[in-house]
C-alpha positions, 0 to 999 in steps of 0.5 A: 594529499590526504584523500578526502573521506568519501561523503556518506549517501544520503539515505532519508527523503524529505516529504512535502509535510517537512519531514525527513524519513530515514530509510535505514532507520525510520522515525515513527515521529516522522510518519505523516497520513498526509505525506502518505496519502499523497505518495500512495495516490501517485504511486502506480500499481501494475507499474503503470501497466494499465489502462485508463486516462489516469494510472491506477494508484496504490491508494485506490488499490488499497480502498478495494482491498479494504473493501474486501476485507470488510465483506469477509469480516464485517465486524472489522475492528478499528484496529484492523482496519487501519492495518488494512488501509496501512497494509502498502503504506511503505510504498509511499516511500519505496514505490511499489516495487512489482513482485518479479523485481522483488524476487531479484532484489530480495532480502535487502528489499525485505527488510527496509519495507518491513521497517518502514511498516513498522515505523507507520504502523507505531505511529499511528497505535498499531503493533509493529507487525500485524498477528498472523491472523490479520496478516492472512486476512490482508493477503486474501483480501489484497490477492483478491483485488489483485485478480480483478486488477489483473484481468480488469485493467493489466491485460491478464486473462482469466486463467493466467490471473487464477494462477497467480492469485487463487480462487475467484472472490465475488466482487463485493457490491460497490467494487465496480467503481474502484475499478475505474483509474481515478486522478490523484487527488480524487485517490488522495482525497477518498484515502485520507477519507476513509483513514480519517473515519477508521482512525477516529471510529469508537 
């Protein structure tokens, strides 16, 4: 008998909007903020290594981020901003992947994420890839939410956080409250708000 050809993998995920996003070769067309919301405000940082009744989500991350990024640059330009709200929307489809792991994994890793970015970013107006100056701006500003993250609800200490991230930003007025887990629909709902505000600013 003629073996039969082996079956190709499948390769997209089907969101809860209807869409079928390759992984190979993501669609811009294929990109929605509401698949993206609900995805982030599920997906946990520190791999769910973190205190609190609810994990700590990649949309409520990202919200702490942005804040940081608006204290260091008030006049944060509408497309910036988005750029920072964006800054992890890979995650939605990949999950958010710790940084031993990515060090394992490596290139291959690299390179799907990179491409999922770019399809989200073109979706929504944006460049591909951030310039390098706002791409420096996001990791500061990422760095700095992830040191309180770290010594706040993922059990680091001070010192061993300082390591890892750097020189200690004060905590913006207002931080306190993206410290606290909220639940996935609270994270869902405040993403999708400030996406909204940002996407339509003048």
């Amino acid at each position: 008998m003629t073996p039969r050809p082996a079956k190709a993998p499948r390769v997209w995920q089907r969101m809860l909007s209807g869409r079928r996003l390759d992984l190979i070769d993501p669609s811009p067309l294929d990109v929605e903020i509401e698949d993206i919301a609900h995805g982030l405000a599920r997906v946990a940082r520190w791999n769910g290594q973190t205190l609190g009744a609810h994990i700590f989500s990649v949309a409520q991350h990202t919200l702490l981020v942005e804040l940081f990024a608006e204290i260091a640059d008030p006049a944060l330009s509408r497309e910036a901003r988005l750029a920072v709200l964006l800054h992890d929307g890979a995650e939605y489809v990949v999950g958010d992947i710790i940084s031993p792991f990515k060090a394992v994994l490596g290139d291959t890793y690299k390179d799907i994420e990179k491409r999922l970015l770019a399809a989200i970013h073109i979706r929504f107006g944006l460049p591909a890839r951030p310039a390098p100056a706002l791409e420096r701006a996001i990791k500061k500003a990422d760095r700095a939410a992830a040191f309180y993250e770290a010594t706040r609800l993922a059990g680091f200490g001070l010192d061993e956080a300082r390591g890892f991230f750097g020189k200690v930003v004060p905590l913006p007025a207002g931080g306190e409250a993206f410290l606290h887990p909220w639940d996935a629909e609270t994270a869902k709902a405040r993403y999708l708000a400030r996406f909204s505000a940002a996407l339509h600013a003048a």
